[in-house]
DRENMIVEX-18579 format. One line per field, with one value per residue (C-alpha): residue number from 1; residue in three letters; y, x, z negated. Coordinates in nm, 3 decimals. Layout:
<pts>
pos c(NUM:...)
code c(ALA:...)
yy c(Y:...)
xx c(X:...)
zz c(Z:...)
</pts>
This chain:
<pts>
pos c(1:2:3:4:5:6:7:8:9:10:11:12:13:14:15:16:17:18:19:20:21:22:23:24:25:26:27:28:29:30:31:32:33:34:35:36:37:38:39:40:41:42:43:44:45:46:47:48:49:50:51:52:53:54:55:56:57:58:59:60:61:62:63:64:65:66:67:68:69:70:71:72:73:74:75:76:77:78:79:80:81:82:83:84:85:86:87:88:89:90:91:92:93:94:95:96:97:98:99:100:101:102:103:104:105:106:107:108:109:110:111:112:113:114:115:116:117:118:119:120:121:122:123:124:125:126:127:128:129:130:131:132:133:134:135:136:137:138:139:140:141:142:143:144:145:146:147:148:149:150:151:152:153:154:155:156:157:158:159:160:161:162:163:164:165:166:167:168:169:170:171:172:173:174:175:176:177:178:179:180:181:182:183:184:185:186:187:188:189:190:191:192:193:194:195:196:197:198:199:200:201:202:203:204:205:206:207:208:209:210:211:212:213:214:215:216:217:218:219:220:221:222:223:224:225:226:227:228:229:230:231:232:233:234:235:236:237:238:239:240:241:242:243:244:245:246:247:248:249:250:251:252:253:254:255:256:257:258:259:260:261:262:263:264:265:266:267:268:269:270:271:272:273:274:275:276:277:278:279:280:281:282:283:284:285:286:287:288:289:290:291:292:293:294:295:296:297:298:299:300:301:302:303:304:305:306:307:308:309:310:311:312:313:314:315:316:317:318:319:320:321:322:323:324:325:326:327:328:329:330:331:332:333:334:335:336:337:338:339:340:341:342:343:344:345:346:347:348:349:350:351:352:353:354:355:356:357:358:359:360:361:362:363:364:365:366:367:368:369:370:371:372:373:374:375:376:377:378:379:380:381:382:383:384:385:386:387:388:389:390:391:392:393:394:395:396:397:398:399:400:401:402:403:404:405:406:407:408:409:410:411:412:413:414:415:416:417:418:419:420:421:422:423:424:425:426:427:428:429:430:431:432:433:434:435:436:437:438:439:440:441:442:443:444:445:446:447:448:449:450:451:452:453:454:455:456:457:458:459:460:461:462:463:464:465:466:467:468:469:470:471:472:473:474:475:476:477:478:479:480:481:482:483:484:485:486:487:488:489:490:491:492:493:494:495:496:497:498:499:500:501:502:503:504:505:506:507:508:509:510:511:512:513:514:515:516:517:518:519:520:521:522:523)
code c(UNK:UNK:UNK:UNK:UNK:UNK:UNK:UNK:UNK:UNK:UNK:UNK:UNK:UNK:UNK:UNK:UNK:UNK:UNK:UNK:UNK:UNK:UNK:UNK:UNK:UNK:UNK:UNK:UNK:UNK:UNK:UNK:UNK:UNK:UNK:UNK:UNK:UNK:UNK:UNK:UNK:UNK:UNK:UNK:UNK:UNK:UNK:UNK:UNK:UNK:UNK:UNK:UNK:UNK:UNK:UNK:UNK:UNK:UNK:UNK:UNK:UNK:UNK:UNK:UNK:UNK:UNK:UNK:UNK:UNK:UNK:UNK:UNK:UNK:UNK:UNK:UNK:UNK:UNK:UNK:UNK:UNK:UNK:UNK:UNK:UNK:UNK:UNK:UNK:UNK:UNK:UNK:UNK:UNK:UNK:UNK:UNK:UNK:UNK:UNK:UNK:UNK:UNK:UNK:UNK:UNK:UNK:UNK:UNK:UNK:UNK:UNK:UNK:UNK:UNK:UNK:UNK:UNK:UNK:UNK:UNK:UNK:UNK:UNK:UNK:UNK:UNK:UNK:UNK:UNK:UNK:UNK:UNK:UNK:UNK:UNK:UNK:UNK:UNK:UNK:UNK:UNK:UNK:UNK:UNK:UNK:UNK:UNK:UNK:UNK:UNK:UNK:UNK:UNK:UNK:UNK:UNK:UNK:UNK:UNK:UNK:UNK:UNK:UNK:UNK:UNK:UNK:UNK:UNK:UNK:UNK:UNK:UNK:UNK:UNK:UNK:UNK:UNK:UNK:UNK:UNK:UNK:UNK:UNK:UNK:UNK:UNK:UNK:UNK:UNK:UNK:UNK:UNK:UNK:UNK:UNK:UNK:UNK:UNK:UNK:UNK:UNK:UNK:UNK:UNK:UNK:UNK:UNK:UNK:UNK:UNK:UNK:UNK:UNK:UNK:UNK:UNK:UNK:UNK:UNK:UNK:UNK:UNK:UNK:UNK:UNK:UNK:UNK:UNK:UNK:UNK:UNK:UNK:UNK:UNK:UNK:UNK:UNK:UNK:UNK:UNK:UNK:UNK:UNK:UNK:UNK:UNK:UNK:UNK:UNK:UNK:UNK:UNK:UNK:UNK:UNK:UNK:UNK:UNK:UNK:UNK:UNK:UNK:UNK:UNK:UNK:UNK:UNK:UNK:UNK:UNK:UNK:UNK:UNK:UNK:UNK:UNK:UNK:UNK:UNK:UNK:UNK:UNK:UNK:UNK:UNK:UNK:UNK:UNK:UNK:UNK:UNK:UNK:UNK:UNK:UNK:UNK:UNK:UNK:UNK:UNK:UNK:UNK:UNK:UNK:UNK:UNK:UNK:UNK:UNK:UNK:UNK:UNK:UNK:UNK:UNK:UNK:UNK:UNK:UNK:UNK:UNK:UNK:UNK:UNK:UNK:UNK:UNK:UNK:UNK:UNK:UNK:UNK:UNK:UNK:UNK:UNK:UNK:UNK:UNK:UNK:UNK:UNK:UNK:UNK:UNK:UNK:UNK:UNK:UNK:UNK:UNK:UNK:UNK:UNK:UNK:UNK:UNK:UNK:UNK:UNK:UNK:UNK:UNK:UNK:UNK:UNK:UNK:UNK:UNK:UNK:UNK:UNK:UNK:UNK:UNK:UNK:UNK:UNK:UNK:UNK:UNK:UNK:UNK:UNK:UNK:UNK:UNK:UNK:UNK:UNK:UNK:UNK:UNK:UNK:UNK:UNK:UNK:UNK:UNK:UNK:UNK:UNK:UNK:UNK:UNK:UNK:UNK:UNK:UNK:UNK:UNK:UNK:UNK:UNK:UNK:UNK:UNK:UNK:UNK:UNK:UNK:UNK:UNK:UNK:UNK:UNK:UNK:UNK:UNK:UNK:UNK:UNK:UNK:UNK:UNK:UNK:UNK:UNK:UNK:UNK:UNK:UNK:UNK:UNK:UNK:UNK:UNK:UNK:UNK:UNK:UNK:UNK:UNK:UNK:UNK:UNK:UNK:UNK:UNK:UNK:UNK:UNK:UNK:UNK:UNK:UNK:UNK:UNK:UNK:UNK:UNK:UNK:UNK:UNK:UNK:UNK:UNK:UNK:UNK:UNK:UNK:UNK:UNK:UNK:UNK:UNK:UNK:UNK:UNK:UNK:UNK:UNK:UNK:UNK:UNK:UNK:UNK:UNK:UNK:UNK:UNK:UNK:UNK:UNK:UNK:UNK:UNK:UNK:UNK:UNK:UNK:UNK:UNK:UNK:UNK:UNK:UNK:UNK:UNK:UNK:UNK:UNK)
yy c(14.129:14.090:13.808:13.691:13.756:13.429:13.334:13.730:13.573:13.264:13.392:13.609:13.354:13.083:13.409:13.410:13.096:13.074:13.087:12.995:12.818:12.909:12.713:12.830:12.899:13.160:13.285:13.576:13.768:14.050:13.954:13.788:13.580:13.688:13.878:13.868:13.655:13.327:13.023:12.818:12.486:12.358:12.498:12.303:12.452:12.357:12.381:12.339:12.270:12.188:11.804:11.571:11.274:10.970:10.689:10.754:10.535:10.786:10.555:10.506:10.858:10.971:11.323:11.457:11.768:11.690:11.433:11.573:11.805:11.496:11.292:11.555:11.547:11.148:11.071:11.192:11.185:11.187:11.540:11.807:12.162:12.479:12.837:12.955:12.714:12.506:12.132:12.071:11.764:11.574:11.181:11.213:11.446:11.509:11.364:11.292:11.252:11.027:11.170:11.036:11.181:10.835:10.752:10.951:10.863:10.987:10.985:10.916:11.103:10.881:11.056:10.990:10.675:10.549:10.643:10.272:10.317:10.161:10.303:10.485:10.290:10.254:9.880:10.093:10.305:10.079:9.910:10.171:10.329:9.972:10.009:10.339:10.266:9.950:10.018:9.810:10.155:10.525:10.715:10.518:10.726:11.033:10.840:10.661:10.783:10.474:10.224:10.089:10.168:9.967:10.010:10.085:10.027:10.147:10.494:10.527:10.412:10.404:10.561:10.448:10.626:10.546:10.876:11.176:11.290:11.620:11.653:11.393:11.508:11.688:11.422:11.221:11.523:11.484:11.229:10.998:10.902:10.850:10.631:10.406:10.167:9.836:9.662:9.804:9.683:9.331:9.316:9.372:9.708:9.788:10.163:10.308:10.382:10.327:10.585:10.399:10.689:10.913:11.261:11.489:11.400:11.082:11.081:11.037:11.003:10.951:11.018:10.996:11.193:11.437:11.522:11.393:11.516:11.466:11.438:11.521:11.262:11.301:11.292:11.383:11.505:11.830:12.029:12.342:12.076:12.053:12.377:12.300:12.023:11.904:11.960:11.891:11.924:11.923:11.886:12.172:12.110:12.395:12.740:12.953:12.688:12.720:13.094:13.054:12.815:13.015:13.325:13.187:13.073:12.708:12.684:12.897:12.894:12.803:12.787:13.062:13.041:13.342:13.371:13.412:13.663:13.987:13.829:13.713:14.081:14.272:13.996:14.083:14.434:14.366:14.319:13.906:13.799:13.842:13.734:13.599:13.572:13.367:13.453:13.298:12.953:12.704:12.718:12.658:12.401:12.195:11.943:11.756:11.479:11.582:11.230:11.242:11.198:11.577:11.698:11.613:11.901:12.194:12.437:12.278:12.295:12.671:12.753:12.577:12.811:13.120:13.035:13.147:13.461:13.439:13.779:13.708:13.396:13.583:13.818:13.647:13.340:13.408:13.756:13.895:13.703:13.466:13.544:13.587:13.647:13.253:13.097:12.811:12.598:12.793:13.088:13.443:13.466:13.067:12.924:12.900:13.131:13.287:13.577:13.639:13.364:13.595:13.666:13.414:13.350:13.650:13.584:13.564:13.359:13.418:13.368:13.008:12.941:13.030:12.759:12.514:12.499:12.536:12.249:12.072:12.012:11.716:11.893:11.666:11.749:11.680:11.691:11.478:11.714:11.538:11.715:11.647:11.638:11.895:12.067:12.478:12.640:12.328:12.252:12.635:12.703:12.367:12.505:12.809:12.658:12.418:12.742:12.901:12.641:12.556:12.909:12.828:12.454:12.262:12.037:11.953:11.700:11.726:11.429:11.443:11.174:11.158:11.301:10.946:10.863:11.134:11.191:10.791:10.788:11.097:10.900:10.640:10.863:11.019:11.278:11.636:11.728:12.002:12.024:12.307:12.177:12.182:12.354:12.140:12.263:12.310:12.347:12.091:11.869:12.075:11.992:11.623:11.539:11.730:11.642:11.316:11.117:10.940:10.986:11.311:11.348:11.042:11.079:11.187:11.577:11.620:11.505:11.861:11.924:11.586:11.608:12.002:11.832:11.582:11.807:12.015:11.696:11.685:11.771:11.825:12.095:12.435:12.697:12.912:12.579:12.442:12.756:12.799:12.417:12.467:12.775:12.607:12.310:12.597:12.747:12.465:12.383:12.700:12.749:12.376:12.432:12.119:12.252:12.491:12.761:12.929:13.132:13.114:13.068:13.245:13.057:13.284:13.194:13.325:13.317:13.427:13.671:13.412:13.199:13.257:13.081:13.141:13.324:13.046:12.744:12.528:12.347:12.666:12.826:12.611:12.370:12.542:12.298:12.402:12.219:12.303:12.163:12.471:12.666:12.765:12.978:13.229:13.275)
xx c(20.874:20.575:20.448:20.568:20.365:20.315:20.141:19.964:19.770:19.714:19.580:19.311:19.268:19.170:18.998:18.749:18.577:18.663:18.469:18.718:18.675:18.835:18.833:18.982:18.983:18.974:18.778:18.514:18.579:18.314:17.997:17.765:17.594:17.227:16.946:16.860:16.513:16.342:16.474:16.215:16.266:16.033:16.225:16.373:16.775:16.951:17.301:17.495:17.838:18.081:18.104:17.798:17.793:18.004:18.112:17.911:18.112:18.309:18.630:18.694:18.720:19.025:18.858:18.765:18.676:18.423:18.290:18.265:17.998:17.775:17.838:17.856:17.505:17.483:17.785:17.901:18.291:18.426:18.515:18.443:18.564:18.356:18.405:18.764:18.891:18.828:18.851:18.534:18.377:18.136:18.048:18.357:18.282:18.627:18.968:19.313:19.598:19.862:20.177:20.398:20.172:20.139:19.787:19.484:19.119:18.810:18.500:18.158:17.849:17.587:17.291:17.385:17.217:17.256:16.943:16.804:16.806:17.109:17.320:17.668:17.902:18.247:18.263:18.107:18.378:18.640:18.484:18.431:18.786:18.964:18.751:18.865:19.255:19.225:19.508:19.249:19.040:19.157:19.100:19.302:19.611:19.451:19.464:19.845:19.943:19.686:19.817:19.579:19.182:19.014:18.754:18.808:18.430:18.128:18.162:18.579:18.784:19.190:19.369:19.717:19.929:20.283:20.426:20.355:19.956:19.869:19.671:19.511:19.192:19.174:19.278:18.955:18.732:18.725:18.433:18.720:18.679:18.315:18.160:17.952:17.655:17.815:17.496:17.537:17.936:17.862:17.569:17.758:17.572:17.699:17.820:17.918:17.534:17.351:17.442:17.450:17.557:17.425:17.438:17.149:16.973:16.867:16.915:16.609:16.683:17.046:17.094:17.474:17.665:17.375:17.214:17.123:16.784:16.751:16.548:16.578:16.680:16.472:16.620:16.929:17.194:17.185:16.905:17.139:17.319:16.977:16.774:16.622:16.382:16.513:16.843:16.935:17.297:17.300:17.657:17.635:17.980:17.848:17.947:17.671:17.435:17.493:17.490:17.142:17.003:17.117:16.964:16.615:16.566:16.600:16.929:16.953:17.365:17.610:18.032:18.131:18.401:18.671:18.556:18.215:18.257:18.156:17.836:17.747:17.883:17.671:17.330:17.423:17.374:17.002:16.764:16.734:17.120:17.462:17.809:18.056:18.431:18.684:19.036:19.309:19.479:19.480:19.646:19.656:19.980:20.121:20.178:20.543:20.706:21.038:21.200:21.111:21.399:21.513:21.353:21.584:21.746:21.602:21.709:21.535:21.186:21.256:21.301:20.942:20.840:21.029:20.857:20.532:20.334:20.100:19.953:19.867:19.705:19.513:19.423:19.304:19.152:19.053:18.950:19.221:19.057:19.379:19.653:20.008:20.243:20.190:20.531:20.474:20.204:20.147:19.945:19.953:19.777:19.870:20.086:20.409:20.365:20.728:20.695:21.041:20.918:20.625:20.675:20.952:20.885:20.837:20.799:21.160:21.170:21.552:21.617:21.478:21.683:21.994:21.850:21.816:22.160:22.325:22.143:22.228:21.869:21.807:21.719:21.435:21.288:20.942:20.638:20.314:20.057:19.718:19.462:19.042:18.852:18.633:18.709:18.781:18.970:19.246:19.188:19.291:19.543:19.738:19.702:19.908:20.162:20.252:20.315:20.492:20.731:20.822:20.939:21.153:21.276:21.034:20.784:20.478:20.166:19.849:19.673:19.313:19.172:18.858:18.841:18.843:19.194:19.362:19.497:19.581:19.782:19.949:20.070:20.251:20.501:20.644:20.382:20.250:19.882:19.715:19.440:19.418:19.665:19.382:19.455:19.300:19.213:19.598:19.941:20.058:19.793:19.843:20.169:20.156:19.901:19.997:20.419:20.453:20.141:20.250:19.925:19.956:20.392:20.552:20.859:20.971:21.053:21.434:21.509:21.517:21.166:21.007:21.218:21.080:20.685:20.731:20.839:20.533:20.341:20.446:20.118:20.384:20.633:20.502:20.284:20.624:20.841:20.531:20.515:20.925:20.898:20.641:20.752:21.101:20.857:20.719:21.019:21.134:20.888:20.917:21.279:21.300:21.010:20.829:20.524:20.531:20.322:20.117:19.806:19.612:19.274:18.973:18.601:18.357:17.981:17.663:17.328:17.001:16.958:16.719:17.037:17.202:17.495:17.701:18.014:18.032:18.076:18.333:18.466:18.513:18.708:19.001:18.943:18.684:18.381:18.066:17.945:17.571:17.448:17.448:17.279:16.958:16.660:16.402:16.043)
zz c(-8.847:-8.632:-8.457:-8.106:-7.791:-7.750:-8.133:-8.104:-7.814:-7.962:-8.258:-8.124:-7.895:-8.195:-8.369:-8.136:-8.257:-8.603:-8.873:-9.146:-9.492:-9.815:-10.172:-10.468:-10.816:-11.137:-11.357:-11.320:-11.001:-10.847:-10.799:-11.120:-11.270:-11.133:-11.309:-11.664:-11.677:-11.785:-11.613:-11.437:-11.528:-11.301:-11.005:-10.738:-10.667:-10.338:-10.269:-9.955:-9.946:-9.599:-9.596:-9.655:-9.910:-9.785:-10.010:-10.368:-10.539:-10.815:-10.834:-10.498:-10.416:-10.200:-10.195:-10.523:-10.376:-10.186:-10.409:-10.699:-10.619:-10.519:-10.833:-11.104:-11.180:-11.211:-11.408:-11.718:-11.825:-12.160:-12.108:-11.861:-11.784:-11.837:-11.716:-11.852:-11.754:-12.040:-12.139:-12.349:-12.484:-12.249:-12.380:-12.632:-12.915:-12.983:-13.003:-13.156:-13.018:-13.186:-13.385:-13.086:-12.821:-12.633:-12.723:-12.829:-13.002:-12.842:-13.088:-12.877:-12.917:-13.032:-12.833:-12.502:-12.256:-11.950:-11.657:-11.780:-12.098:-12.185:-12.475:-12.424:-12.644:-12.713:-12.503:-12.174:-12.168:-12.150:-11.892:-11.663:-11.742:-11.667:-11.357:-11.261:-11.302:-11.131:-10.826:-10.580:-10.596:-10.426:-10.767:-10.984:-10.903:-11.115:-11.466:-11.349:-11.686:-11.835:-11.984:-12.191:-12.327:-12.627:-12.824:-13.221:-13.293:-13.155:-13.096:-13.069:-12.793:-12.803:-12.469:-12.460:-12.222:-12.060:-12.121:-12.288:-12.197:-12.323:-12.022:-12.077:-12.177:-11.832:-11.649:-11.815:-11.687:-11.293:-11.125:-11.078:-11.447:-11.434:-11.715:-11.498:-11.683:-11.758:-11.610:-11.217:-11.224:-11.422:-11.167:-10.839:-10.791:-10.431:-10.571:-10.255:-10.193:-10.543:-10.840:-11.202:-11.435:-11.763:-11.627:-11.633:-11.311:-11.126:-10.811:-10.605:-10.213:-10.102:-9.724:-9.669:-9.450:-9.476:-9.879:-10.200:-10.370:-10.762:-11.054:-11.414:-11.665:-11.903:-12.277:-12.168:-12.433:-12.293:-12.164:-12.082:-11.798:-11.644:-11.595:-11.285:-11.241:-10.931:-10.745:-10.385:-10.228:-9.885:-9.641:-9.358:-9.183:-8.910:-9.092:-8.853:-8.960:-9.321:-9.322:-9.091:-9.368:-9.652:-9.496:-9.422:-9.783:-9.694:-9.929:-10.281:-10.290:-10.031:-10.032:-9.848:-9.619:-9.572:-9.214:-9.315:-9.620:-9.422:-9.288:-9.634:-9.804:-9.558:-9.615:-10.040:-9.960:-9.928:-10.159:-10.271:-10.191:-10.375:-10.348:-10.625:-10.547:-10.759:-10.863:-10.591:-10.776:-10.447:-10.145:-9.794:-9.725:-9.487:-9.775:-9.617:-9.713:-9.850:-9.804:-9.420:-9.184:-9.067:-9.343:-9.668:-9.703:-9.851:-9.617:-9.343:-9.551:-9.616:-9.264:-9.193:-9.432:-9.275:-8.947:-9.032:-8.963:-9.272:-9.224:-8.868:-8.991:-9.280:-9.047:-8.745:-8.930:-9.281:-9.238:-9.475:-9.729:-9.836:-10.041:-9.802:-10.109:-10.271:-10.234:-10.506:-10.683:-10.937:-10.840:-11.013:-11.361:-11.384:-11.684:-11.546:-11.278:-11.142:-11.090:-10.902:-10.614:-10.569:-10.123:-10.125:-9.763:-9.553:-9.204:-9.002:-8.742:-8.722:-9.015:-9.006:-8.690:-8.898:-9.234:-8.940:-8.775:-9.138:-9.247:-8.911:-8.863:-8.580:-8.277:-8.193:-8.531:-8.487:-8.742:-8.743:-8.899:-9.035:-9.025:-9.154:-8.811:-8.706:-9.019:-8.991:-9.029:-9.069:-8.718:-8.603:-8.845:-8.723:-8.362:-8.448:-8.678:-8.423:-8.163:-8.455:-8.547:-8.140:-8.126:-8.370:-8.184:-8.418:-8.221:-8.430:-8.324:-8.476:-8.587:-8.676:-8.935:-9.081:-9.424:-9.589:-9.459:-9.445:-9.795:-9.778:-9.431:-9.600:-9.887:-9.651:-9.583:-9.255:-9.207:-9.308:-9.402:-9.312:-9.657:-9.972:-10.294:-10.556:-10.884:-11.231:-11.594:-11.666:-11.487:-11.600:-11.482:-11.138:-11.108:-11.214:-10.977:-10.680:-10.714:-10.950:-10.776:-10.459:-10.297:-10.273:-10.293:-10.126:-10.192:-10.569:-10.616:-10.781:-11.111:-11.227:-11.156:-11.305:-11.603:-11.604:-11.540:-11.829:-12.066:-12.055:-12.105:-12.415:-12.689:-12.982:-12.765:-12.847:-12.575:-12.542:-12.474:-12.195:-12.045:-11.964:-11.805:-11.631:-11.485:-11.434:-11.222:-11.030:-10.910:-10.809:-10.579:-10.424:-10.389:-10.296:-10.042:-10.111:-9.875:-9.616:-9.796:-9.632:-9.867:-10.149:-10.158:-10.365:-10.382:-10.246:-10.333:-10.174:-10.373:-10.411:-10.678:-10.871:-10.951:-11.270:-11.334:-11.049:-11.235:-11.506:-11.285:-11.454:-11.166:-10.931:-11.204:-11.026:-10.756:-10.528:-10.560:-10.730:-11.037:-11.036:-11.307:-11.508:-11.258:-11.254:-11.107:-11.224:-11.167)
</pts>
């Protein structure tokens, strides 16, 4: 079915001045890596993402997307994720996890120091982990599973968990696990604008809410981490400003945004510019709370969900870039992918008109949408959602926040947000943190899918078993419509063709933000 007369004009109309954004995931898409040559280690690589530097402080981060790409080259974790995606070892050499899967030993690297000097042990870690899961700070909710960390001996440190972890080790890789030096937190180090870790670089000038510059540390564990001899990561919110700096050399790789893409494809057509795109795993969502009055019932939530015109949106705002067929968390090529949800919700406006009156949907039903202020192409899409969903008798208000509150107001319930559901290492991990975290889920999914979530948890349960529960999780969530869905997302990268590195970026391999410390630049 097509779109309405009404949302047709309102799309172009919104199309006009869009330039949209897109984050994602994958593996090894078109583009590369850049050319074959010698790395100059004395270069200088700068990197511009959308939103500046804010609060530095790695455990009180409420958006790990954004921060991450700011504190990755400070802190160290005990593990990290490389291109695949993989979980690899990072501070902790390796690990063990328990017969009953409730606890698991990390084994330390012994070569790795803190920027003053101060050695990496088994005591630091504990320290900065009790830190991290302390509920007073925003991150804690990532390592909920925690329920205890001590140290063996010097170089091995116990984590005891409250259920079954197997993704645990990927839950220790994000910037919201940061080992911070034991000094800067028994000093009262004010962390929110001073950086304290034992990453690669140093950072040398912090200007929040516009860059960071940084230096290398030298005698760093691993020279491979830090190829450039200085980094700088600057926040261009303005897409045409971006693009502008990015084509007049002052910026070496930028996040490029769907709306964006053709500008950037034509610019790689010349000589001295290239383009790498990323396999689709995120999504676009109108993340709901399920346990909102009006919107209990599951055949209300699909009829959300029936309301919208994804190709028009694609189309008009994300320049056919986004993927219309996603109808669950789990995108294609995923563990635990269902296939048989794949176009679940097709655009029938009717049809969700009939889900509502069966489900004897209030008929003041009316949504509070957060959105991230000024942000594109949130801001746009909301505009048209709320025109789509009144055609269908659902009134919708659109709340901006800033970008620091609005994942918390979300998590108090009574409200929808506008934002990409990230995709981690694993599925499982994606589906614990995005469905059994109240920050991001207020109100608990069915029994049926946590019981589905926990099993896959489960290190001892073999691949075939995690697979068919988290596929079970998965379908769920779509048939249940626990967001209204709306399309995945691939990471598109612009570069210079002096970067290598590009296609191997752990991090964009599933959440959409660029780890550069593996990037580099020849001569």
């Amino acid at each position: 079915m097509g779109a309405t007369p009404i949302v047709k004009g309102l799309l172009a109309a919104v199309a006009v001045t869009l330039v949209a954004s897109a984050c994602g995931s994958g593996g090894s898409g078109t583009g590369g890596g850049g050319p074959v040559g010698d790395v100059d280690r004395d270069a200088t690589l700068s990197m511009a993402w959308t939103l500046a530097p804010n609060n530095l402080d790695p455990h009180q981060s409420s958006n790990y997307q954004v921060d991450f790409n700011y504190l990755s080259p400070v802190y160290d974790r005990l593990t990290q994720v490389i291109s695949g995606p993989e979980v690899a070892p990072m501070l902790a050499e390796s690990w063990t996890f328990a017969d009953d899967g409730m606890s698991a030993d990390f084994v330390l690297r012994k070569d790795a120091t803190f920027h003053d000097g101060t050695k990496v042990d088994a005591a630091a870690v504990v320290k900065s982990l009790d830190r991290a899961r302390d509920p007073a700070n925003k991150g804690a909710s990532s390592l909920g599973m925690v329920s205890g960390v001590e140290a063996l001996d010097e170089s091995t440190v116990r984590i005891s968990t409250n259920r079954k972890a197997a993704d645990l080790p990927s839950a220790l890789s994000p910037t919201t696990a940061a080992i911070i030096n034991p000094v800067a937190i028994d000093g009262g180090v004010d962390l929110s604008v001073e950086m304290a870790g034992s990453g690669p670089y140093i950072a040398d000038q912090i200007r929040r809410g516009d860059r960071i510059s940084y230096n290398r540390y030298d005698g760093y564990w691993d020279p491979e981490a830090q190829k450039s001899a200085k980094l700088e990561i600057v926040g261009i919110a303005d897409d045409n400003a971006r693009l502008n700096a990015f084509r007049s050399g002052q910026i070496d790789v930028m996040l490029t945004k769907a709306g964006q893409a053709a500008d950037v494809e034509t610019l790689a057509k010349q000589s001295g510019y290239d383009m790498h795109t990323f396999p689709v795993a995120q999504y676009y969502a109108a993340q709901l709370d399920i346990g909102q009055a009006g919107l209990e019932d599951p055949r209300v939530r699909q009829a959300l969900n029936y309301a919208i015109d994804r190709d028009g949106i694609n189309s008009a705002l994300l320049g056919d870039r986004c993927v219309t067929t996603l109808s669950q968390p789990l995108a294609k090529g995923l563990d635990g992918h269902d296939e048989a949800l794949e176009g679940l919700y097709k655009f029938d406006p009717e049809k969700a008109r009939t889900l509502l009156k069966d489900a004897n949907a209030p008929a003041d039903l009316k949504l509070e949408l957060i959105t991230i202020a000024g942000l594109s192409p949130q801001q746009e899409i909301a505009t048209v959602l709320q025109a789509q969903l009144k055609d269908v008798g659902v009134t919708m208000d659109i709340v901006p926040l800033p970008a620091s509150d609005a994942q918390v107001r979300m998590a108090q319930g009574d409200m929808a947000l506008l934002n990409p559901r990230l995709t981690y290492p694993t599925s499982m991990q994606t589906l614990q943190t995005n469905f059994l975290v109240p920050l991001r889920f207020p109100t608990a999914p069915s029994q049926d899918f946590t019981d589905a979530a926990l099993t896959s948890l489960d290190p001892a349960i073999s691949d075939a078993d995690r697979t068919a529960a988290l596929t079970k999780a998965s379908g769920i969530a779509g048939n249940d419509a626990y967001d209204v869905f709306i399309c995945g997302l691939p990471t598109m990268v612009g570069y210079t063709d002096k970067v290598v590195g590009i296609d191997t970026m752990g991090q964009a391999d599933f959440i959409g933000v660029m780890d550069t410390r593996y990037l580099g630049k020849t001569s």
